[in-house]
DOROTI-334227 format. One record per atom (N, C-alpha, C): residue number from 0; atom name; residue in one letter; x, y, z. Coordinates in steps of 0.05 Angstrom, whole numbers, plus 5000, padded with zeros to 4 digits. Example, Ala and Ser with C-alpha at 12.3 -4.5 7.8 and 13.67 -1.06 7.14 Angstrom:
BEGIN
[node 0, 'N', 'a', [5264, 4886, 5156]],
[node 0, 'CA', 'a', [5246, 4910, 5156]],
[node 0, 'C', 'a', [5264, 4934, 5156]],
[node 1, 'N', 's', [5257, 4955, 5142]],
[node 1, 'CA', 's', [5273, 4979, 5143]],
[node 1, 'C', 's', [5258, 5001, 5157]],
% end
This chain:
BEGIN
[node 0, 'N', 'x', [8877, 1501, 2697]],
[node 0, 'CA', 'x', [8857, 1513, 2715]],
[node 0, 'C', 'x', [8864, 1506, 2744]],
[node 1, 'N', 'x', [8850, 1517, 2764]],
[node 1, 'CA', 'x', [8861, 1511, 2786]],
[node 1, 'C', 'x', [8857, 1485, 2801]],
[node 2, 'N', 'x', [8824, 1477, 2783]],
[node 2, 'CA', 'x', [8818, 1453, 2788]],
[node 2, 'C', 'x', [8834, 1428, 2785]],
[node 3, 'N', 'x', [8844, 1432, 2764]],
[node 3, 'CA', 'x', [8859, 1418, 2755]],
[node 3, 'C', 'x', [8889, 1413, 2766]],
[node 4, 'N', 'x', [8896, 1431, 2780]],
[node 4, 'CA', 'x', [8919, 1439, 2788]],
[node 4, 'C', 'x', [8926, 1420, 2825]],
[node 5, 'N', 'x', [8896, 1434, 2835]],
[node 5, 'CA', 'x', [8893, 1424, 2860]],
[node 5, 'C', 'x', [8890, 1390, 2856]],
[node 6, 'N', 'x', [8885, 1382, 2838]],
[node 6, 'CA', 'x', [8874, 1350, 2832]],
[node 6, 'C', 'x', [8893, 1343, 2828]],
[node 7, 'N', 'x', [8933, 1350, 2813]],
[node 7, 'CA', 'x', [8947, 1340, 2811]],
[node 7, 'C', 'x', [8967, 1345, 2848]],
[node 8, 'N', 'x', [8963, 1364, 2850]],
[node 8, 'CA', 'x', [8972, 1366, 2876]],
[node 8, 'C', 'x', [8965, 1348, 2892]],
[node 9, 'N', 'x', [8941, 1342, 2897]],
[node 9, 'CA', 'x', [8919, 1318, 2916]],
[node 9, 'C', 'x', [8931, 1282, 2900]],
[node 10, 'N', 'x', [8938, 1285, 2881]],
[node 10, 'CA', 'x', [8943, 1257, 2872]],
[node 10, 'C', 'x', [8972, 1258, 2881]],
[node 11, 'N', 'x', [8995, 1277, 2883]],
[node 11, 'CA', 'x', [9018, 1286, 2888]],
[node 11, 'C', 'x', [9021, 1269, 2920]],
[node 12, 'N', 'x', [9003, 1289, 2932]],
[node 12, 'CA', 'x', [9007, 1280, 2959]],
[node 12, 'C', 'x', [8999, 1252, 2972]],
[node 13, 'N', 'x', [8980, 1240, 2960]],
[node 13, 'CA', 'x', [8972, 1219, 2963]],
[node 13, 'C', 'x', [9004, 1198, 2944]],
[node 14, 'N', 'x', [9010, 1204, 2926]],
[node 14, 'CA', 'x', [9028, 1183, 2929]],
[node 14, 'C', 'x', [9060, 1194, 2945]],
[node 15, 'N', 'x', [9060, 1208, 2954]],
[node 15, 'CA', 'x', [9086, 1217, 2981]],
[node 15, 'C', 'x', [9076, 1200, 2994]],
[node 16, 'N', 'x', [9058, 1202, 3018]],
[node 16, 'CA', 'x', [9043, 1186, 3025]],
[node 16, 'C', 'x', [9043, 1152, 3032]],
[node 17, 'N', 'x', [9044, 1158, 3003]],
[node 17, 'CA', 'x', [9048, 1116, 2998]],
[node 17, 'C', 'x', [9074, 1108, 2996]],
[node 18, 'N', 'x', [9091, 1123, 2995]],
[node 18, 'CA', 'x', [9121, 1120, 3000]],
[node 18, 'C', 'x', [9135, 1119, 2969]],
[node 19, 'N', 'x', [9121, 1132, 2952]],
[node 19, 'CA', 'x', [9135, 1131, 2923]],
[node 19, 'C', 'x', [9123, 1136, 2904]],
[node 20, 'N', 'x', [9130, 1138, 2882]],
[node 20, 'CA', 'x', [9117, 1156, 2864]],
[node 20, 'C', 'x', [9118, 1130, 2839]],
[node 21, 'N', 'x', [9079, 1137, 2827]],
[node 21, 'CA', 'x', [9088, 1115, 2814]],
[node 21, 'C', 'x', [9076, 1127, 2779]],
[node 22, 'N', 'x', [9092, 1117, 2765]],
[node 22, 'CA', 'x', [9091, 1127, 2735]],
[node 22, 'C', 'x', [9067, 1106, 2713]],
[node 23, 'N', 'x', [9054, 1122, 2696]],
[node 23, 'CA', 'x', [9035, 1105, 2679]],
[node 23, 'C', 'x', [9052, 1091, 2667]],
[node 24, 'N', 'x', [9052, 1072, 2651]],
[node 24, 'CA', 'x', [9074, 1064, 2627]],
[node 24, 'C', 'x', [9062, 1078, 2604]],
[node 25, 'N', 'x', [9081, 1088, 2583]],
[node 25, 'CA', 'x', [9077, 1104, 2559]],
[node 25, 'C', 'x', [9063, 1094, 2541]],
[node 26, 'N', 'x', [9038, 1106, 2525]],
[node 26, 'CA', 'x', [9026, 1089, 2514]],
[node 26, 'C', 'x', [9048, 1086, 2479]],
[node 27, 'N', 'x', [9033, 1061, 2475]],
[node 27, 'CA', 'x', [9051, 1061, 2450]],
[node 27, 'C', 'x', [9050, 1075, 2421]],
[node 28, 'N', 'x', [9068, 1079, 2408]],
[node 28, 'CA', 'x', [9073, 1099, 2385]],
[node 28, 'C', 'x', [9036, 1091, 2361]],
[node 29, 'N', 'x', [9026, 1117, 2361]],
[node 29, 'CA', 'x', [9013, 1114, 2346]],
[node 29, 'C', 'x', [9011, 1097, 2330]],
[node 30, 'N', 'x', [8990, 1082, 2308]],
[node 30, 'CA', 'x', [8992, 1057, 2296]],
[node 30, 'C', 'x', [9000, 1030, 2297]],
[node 31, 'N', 'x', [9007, 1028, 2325]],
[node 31, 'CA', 'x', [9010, 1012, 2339]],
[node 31, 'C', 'x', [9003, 0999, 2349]],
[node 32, 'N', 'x', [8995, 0962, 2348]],
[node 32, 'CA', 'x', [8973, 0945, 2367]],
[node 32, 'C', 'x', [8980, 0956, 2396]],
[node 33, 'N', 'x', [8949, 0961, 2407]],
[node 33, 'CA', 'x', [8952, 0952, 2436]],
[node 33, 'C', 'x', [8965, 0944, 2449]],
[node 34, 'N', 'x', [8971, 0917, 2454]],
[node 34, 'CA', 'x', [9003, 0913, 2471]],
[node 34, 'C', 'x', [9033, 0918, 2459]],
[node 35, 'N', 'x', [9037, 0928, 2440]],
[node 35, 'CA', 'x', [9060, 0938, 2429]],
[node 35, 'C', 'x', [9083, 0946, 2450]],
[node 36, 'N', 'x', [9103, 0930, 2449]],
[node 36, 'CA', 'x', [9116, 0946, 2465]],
[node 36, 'C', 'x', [9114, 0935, 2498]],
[node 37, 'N', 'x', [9082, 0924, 2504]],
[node 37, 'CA', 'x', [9082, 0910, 2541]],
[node 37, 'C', 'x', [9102, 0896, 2539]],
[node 38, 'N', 'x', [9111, 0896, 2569]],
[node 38, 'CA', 'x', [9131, 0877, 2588]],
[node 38, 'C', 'x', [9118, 0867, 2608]],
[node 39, 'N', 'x', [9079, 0871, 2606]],
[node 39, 'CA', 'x', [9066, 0865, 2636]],
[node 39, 'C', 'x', [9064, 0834, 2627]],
[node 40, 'N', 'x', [9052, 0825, 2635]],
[node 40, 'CA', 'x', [9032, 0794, 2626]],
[node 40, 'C', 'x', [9022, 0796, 2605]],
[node 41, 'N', 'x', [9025, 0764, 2594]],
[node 41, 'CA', 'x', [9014, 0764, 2567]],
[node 41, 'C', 'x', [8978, 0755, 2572]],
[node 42, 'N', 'x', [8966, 0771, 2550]],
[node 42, 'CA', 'x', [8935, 0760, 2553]],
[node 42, 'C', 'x', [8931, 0734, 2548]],
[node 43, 'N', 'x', [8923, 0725, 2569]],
[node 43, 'CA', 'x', [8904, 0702, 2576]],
[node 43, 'C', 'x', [8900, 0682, 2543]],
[node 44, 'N', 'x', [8888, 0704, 2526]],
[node 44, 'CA', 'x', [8878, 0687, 2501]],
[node 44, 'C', 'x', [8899, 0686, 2488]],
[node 45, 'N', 'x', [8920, 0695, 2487]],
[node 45, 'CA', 'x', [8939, 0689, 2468]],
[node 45, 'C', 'x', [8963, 0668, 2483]],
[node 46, 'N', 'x', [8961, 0657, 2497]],
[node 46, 'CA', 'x', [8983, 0636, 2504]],
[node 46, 'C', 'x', [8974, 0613, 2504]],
[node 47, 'N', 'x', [8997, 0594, 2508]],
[node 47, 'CA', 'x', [8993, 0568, 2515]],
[node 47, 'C', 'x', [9017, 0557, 2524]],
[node 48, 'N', 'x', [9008, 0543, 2547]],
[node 48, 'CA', 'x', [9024, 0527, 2556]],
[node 48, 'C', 'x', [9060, 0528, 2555]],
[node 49, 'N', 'x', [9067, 0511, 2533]],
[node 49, 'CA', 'x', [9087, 0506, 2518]],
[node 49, 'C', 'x', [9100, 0534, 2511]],
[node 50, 'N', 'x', [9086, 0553, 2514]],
[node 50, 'CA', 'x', [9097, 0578, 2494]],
[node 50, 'C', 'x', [9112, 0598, 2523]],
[node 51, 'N', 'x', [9102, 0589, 2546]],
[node 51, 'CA', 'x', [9109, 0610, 2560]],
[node 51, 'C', 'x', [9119, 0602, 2594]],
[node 52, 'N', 'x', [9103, 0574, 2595]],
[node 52, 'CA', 'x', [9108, 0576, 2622]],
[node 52, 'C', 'x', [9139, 0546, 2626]],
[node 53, 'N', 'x', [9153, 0541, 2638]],
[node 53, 'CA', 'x', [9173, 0521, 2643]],
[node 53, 'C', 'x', [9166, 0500, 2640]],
[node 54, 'N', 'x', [9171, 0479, 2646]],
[node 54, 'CA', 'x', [9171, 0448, 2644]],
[node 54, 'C', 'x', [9157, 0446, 2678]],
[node 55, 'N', 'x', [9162, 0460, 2694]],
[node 55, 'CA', 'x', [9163, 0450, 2720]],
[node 55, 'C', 'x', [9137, 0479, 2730]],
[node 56, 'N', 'x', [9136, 0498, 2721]],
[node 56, 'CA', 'x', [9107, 0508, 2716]],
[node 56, 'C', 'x', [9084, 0499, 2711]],
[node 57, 'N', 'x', [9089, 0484, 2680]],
[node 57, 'CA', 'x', [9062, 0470, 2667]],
[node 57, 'C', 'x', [9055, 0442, 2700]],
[node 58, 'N', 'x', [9073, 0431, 2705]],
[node 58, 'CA', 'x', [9070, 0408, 2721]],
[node 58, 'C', 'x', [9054, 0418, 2746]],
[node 59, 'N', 'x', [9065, 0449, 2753]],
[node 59, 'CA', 'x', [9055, 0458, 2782]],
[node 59, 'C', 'x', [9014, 0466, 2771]],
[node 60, 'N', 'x', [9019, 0474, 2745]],
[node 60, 'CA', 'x', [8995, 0484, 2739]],
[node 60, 'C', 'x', [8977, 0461, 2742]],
[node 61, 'N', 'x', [8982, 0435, 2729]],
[node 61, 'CA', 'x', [8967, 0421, 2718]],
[node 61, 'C', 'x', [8962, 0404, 2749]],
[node 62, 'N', 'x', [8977, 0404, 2770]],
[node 62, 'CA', 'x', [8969, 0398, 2802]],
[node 62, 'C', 'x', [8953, 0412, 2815]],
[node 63, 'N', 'x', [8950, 0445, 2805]],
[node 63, 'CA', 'x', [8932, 0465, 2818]],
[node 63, 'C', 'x', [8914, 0459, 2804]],
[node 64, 'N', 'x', [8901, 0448, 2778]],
[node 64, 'CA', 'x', [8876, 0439, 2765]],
[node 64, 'C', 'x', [8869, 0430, 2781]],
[node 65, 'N', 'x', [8883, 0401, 2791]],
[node 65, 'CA', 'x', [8871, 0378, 2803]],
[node 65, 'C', 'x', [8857, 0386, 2834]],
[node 66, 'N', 'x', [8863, 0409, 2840]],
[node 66, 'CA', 'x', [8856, 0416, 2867]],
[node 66, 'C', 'x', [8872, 0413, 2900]],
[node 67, 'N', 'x', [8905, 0403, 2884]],
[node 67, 'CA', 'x', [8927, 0401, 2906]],
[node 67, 'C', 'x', [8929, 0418, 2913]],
[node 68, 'N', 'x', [8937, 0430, 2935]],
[node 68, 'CA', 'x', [8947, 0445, 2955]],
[node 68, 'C', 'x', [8980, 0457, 2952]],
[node 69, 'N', 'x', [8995, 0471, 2954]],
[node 69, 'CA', 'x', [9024, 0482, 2945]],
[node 69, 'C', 'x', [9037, 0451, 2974]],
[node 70, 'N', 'x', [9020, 0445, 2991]],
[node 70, 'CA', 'x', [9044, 0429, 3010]],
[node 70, 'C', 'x', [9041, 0404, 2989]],
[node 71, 'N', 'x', [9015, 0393, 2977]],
[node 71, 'CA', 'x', [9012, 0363, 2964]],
[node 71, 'C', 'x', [9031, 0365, 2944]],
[node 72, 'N', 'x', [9030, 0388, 2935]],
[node 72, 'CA', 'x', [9048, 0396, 2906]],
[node 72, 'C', 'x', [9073, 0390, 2909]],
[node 73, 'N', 'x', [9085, 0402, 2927]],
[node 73, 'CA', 'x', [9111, 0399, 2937]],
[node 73, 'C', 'x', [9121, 0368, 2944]],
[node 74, 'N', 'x', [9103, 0357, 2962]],
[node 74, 'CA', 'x', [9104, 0327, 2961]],
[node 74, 'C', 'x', [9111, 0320, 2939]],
[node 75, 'N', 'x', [9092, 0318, 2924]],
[node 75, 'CA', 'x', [9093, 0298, 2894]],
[node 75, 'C', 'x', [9112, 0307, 2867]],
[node 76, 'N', 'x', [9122, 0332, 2877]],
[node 76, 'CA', 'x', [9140, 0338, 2856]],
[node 76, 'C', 'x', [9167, 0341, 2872]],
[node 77, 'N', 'x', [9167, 0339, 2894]],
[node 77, 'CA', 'x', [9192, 0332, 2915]],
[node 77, 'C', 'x', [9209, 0361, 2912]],
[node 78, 'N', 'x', [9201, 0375, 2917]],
[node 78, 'CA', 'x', [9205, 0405, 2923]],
[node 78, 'C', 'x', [9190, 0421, 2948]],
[node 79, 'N', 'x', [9207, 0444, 2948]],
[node 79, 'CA', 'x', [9193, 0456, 2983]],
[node 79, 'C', 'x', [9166, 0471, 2977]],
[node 80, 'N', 'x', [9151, 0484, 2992]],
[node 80, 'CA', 'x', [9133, 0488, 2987]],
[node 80, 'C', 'x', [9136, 0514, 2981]],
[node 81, 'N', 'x', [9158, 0531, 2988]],
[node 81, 'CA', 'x', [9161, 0559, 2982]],
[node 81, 'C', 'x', [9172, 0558, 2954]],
[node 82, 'N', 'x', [9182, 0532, 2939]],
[node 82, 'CA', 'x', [9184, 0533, 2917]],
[node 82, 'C', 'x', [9151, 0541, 2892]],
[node 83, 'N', 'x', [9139, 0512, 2915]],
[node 83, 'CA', 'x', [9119, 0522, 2901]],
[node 83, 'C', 'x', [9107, 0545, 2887]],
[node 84, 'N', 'x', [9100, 0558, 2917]],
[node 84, 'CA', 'x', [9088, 0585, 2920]],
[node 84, 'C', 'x', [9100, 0603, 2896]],
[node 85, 'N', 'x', [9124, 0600, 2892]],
[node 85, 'CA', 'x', [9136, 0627, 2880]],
[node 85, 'C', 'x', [9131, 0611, 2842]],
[node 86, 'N', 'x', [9132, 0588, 2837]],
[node 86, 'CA', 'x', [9120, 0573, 2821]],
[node 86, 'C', 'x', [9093, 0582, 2804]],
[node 87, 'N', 'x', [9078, 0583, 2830]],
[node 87, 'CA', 'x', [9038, 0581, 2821]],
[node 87, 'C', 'x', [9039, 0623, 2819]],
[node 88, 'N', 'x', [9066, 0639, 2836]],
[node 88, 'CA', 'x', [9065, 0664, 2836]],
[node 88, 'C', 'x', [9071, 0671, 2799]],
[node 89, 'N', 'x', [9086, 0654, 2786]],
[node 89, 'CA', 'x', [9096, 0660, 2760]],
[node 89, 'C', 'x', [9081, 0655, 2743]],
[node 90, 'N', 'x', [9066, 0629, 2745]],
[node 90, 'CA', 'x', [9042, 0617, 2730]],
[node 90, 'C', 'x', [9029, 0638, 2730]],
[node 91, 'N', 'x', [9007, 0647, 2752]],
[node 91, 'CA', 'x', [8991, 0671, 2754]],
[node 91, 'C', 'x', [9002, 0698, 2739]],
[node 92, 'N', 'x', [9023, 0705, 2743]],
[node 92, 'CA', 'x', [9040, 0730, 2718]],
[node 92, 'C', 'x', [9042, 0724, 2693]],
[node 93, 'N', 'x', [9050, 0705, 2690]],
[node 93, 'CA', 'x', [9052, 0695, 2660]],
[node 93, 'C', 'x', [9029, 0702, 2639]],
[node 94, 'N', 'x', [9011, 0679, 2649]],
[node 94, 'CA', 'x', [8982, 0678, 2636]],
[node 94, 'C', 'x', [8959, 0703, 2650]],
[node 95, 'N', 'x', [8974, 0723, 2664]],
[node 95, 'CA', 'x', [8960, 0747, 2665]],
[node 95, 'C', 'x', [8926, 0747, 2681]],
[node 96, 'N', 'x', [8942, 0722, 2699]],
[node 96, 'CA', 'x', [8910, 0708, 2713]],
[node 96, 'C', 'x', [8913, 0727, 2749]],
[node 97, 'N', 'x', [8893, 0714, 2756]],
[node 97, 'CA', 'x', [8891, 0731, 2792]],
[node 97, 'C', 'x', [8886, 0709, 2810]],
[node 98, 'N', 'x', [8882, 0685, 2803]],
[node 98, 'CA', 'x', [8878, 0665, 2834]],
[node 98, 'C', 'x', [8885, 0637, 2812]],
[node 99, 'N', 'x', [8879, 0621, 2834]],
[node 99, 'CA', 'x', [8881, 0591, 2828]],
[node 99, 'C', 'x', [8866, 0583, 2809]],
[node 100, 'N', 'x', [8838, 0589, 2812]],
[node 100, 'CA', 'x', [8816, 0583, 2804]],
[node 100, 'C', 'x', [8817, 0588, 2783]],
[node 101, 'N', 'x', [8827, 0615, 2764]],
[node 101, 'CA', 'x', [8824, 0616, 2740]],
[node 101, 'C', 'x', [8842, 0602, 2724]],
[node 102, 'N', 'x', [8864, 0601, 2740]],
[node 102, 'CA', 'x', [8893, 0583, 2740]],
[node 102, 'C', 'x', [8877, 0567, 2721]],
[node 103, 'N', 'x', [8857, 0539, 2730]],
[node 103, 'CA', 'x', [8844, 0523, 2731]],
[node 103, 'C', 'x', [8834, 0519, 2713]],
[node 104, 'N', 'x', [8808, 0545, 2708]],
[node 104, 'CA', 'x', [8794, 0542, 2690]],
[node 104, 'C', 'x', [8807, 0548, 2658]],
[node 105, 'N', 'x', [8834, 0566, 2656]],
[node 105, 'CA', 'x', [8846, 0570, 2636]],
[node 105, 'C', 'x', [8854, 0548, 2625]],
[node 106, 'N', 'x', [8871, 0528, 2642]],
[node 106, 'CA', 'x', [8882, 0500, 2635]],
[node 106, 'C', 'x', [8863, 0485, 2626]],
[node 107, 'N', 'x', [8833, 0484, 2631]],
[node 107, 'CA', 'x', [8818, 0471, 2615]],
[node 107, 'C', 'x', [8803, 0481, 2596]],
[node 108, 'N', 'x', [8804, 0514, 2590]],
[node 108, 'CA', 'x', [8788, 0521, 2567]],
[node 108, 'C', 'x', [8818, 0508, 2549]],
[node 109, 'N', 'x', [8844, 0514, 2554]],
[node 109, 'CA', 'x', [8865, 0504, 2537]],
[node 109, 'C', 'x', [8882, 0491, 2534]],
[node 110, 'N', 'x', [8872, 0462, 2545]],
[node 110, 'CA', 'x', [8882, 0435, 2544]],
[node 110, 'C', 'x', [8897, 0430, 2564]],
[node 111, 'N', 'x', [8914, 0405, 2557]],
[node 111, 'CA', 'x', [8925, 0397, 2583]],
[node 111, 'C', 'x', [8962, 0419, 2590]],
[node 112, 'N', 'x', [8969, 0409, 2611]],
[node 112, 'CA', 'x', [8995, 0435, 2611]],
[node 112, 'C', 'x', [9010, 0421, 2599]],
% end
């Protein structure tokens, strides 16, 4: 229809726009669990610790519990702080989280790191 037509055009232009064009990921083959097939983050409820994040992750995590800062972090694990950062950035991907805070609260609904 044309409605329809003009609505893909209008979504068209808006991502020119944004400087690139961006694609859904395919959903997966019929009969298929839900994440079948993801490469995004793993959900939240299905990990732990041990199963996904480094030796030197779990350590950064279990410092962002405590309420350190990426510079205290860095101190006490004697690393830079842009280490950090890119650290607490992987943690957050991993376990499929969005801030510190949940960082936090995940580590204690599921033990220590």
């Amino acid at each position: 229809s044309e409605r329809a037509l003009l609505s893909s055009l209008t979504a068209l232009a808006v991502e020119a726009r944004a400087g690139g064009t961006r694609h859904a990921p395919a959903p997966p083959p019929t009969g298929s669990p839900p994440n079948a097939g993801s490469t995004g983050p793993r959900s939240e409820r299905d990990t732990a610790p041990a199963d996904v994040l480094s030796e030197r992750e779990r350590e950064v995590l279990q410092a962002m519990a405590e309420g350190l800062s990426n510079k205290l972090i860095a101190r006490e694990l004697d690393i830079s702080p842009h280490t950090v950062k890119r650290h607490v950035a992987n943690i957050l991907d991993k376990l499929g989280l969005a801030s510190r805070g949940q960082a936090a609260a995940w580590l204690r609904r599921h033990g220590t790191a």
